[in-house]
C-alpha positions, 0 to 999 in steps of 0.5 A: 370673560369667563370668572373661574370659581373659587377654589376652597384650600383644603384645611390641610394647608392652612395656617392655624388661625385661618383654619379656626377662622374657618371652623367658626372662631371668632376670638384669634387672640393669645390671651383671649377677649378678656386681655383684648379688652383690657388692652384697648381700655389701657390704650384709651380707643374712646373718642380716638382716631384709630388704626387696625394693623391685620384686624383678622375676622373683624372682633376686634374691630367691633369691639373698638367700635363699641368703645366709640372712636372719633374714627377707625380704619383698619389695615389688612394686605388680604382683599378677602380679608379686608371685604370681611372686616368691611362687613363687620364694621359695616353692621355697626349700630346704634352710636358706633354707626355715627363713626367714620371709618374705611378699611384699606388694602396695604401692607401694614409695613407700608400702609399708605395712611397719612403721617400721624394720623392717629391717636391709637394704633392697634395690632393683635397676633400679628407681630408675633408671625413675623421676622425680626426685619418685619417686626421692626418695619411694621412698628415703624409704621405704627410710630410714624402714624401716631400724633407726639403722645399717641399709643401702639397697643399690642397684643402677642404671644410671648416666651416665658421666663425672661432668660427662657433657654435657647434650647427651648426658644428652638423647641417651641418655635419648630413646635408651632411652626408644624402645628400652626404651618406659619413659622411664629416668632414669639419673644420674651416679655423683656424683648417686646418691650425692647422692640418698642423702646428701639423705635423710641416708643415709652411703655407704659403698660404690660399685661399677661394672661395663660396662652389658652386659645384652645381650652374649653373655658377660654373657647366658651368665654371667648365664643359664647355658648352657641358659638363655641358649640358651633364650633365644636360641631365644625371640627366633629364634621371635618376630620382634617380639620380636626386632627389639626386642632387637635395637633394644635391643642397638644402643642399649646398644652405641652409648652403651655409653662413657656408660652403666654399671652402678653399685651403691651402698650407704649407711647410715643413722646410729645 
């Protein structure tokens, strides 16, 4: 049998995220590491069985890891995907190598993971990619994995203020759609709450943070300062690629008044 190589998609077609995975950036999320770290704190990972929905480049998982949960699995419908995250839960030392974990190729609507298996389920930038349908089949998932009391941690981007105009809603939507190339369905803070208490969830907890995936203090907080000259050298090297983060970067400056990072975490009853 003969194995075709691989074929490398240009930056051009790619959807923003996968684009700056490729350039080097390590942090994904809307409002930064700071906020994923306050969001697995308020969930309460320590000594948790938990579950990634969609764990992208593997930060969030190793920074679940390093917290010591009684377990981890992550869930993730991309194979290449899935093989990176394995590698980097796969390198963990010291007492997080002790912890059991997998990871497993499914779809995080439909993950195929036993019915309450966890205490926490974590989902980060990801919910915000979906449609109304999928947002709710995802978050069902999540609620039948949990144990009575366990905790779906999310961390989203949201539209500001509450009542923000439909005009605008429009605008920022078909904004990110042609910078990111993925049609993003940011909703308000009030309606991520509604999404989970639709579902039976109880919120417990709701934090914001600036939308500033892109500035260079939040890239050097986020990336250390060999990883975000790494990257800075990736994008200067790479003229599609740069003309792409620069499109993005004006996109998130010009809406940045309507736009934030918003990390919600809700409780199933016992």
């Amino acid at each position: 049998m003969t194995v075709l190589p691989r074929v490398e998609r240009p930056d051009d077609d790619l959807a923003g995220h996968q684009l700056l995975a490729r350039l080097g950036k390590r942090v994904l999320r809307p409002g930064g590491a700071r906020l994923s770290g306050v969001l697995l704190d308020t969930a309460g990972v320590a000594d948790a069985d938990v579950v990634e929905l969609a764990p992208g480049t593997g930060r969030t998982a190793r920074d679940i890891l390093a917290r010591r949960p009684r377990s981890y699995a992550a869930v993730d419908n991309d194979p290449a995907a899935a093989a990176a995250v394995s590698e980097v839960v796969g390198r963990a030392v010291g007492a997080s190598s002790q912890v059991p974990r997998r990871v497993v190729v499914a779809d995080a609507a439909a993950s195929g993971l036993p019915d309450g298996c966890a205490d926490v389920v974590v989902g980060e930038a990801m919910l915000t990619m979906q449609g109304d349908r999928t947002k709710d089949a995802i978050v069902a998932e999540a609620v039948r994995l949990l144990r009575p009391g366990g905790r779906y941690a999310v961390h989203e981007l949201g539209l500001v203020p509450d009542d923000v105009a439909d005009t605008v809603r429009t605008e920022v939507r078909r904004a990110l759609a042609r910078a990111i190339k993925v049609n993003a369905r940011p909703l308000t803070v009030a309606e991520w709450e509604a999404l989970m208490s639709r579902h039976g969830l109880e919120v417990e907890h709701v934090a914001l943070a600036p939308m500033a995936l892109l500035r260079p203090r939040r890239v050097l907080a986020d990336e250390g300062l060999v990883g975000a000259l790494r990257l800075v050298r990736n994008i200067a090297v790479r003229p599609a690629a740069r003309r792409r983060v620069l499109a993005m970067r004006r996109t998130f400056r010009t809406h940045r008044r309507a736009m934030t990072a918003v990390a919600v975490v809700a409780r199933k009853p016992g």
